[in-house]
C-alpha positions in Angstrom: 0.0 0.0 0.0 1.5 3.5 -1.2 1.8 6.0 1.9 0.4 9.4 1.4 2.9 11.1 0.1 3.7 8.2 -2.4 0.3 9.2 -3.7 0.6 12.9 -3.9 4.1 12.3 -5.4 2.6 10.4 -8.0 -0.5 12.6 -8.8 1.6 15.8 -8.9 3.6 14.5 -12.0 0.1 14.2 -13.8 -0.3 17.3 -16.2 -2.2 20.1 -15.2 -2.6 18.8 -11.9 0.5 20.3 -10.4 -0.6 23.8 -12.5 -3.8 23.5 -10.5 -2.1 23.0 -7.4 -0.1 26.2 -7.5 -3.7 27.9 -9.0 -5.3 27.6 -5.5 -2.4 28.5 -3.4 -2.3 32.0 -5.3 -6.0 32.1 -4.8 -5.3 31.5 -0.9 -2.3 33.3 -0.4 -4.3 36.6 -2.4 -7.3 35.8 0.4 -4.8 35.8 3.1 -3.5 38.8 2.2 -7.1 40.2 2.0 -7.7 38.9 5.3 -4.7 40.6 6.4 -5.1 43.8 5.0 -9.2 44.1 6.6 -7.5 43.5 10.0 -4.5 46.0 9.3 -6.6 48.9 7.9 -9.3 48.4 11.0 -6.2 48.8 13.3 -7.3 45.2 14.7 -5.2 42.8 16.4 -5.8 38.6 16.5 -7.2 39.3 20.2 -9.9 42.0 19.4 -11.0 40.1 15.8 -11.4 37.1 18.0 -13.4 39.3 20.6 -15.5 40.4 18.0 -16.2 37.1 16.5 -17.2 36.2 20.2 -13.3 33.4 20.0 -10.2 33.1 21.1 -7.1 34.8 20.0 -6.1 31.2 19.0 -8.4 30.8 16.5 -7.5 33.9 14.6 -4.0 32.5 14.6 -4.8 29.6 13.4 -7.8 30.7 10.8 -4.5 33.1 9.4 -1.8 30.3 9.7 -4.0 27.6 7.3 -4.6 30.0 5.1 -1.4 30.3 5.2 -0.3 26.6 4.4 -3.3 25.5 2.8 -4.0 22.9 4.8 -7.6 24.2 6.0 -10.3 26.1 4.1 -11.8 28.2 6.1 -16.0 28.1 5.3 -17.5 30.7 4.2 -19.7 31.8 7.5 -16.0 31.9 8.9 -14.5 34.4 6.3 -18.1 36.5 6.4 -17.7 36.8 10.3 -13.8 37.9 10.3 -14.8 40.6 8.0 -17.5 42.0 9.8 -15.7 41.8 12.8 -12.8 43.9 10.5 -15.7 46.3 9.4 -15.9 44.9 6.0 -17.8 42.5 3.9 -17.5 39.9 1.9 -18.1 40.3 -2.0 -17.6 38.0 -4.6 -16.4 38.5 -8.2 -16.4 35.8 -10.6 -14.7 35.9 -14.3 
């Protein structure tokens, strides 16, 4: 039986599916940095987004950190209450 990585190893040398890969860690590295900026321009640390969102500082952290290495999409309710709590709101734009 191949191990996990065996199996990722293998599937990344398919083609397109290493493009697609690095396609959704642009499209979650460009959210973080959304996510980042919200919390920046409201002058908001972890602690008071996590206040607001009625959490723990710990959360935050680790809401920003998967985002960060992909290994956790956040849901949507979770992304919507972040922002409000930064004074913003979520919009979507599709091309």
């Amino acid at each position: 039986m191949k191990s996990h990585d065996q199996i990722v190893k293998t599937l990344m040398r398919r083609p397109g599916v290493s493009a697609e890969v690095l396609r959704i860690e642009r499209e979650e590295a460009d959210l973080l940095d959304a996510l980042l900026k919200a919390r920046q321009e409201a002058g908001l640390s972890q602690a008071d987004v996590a206040q607001r969102m009625g959490t723990h500082a710990p959360a935050i952290a680790r809401l920003e950190r998967s985002l960060a290495t992909g290994k956790h999409s956040p849901s949507i309710s979770t992304l919507r209450k972040y922002l409000h709590a930064c004074g913003k709101q979520l919009q979507w734009h599709i091309s």
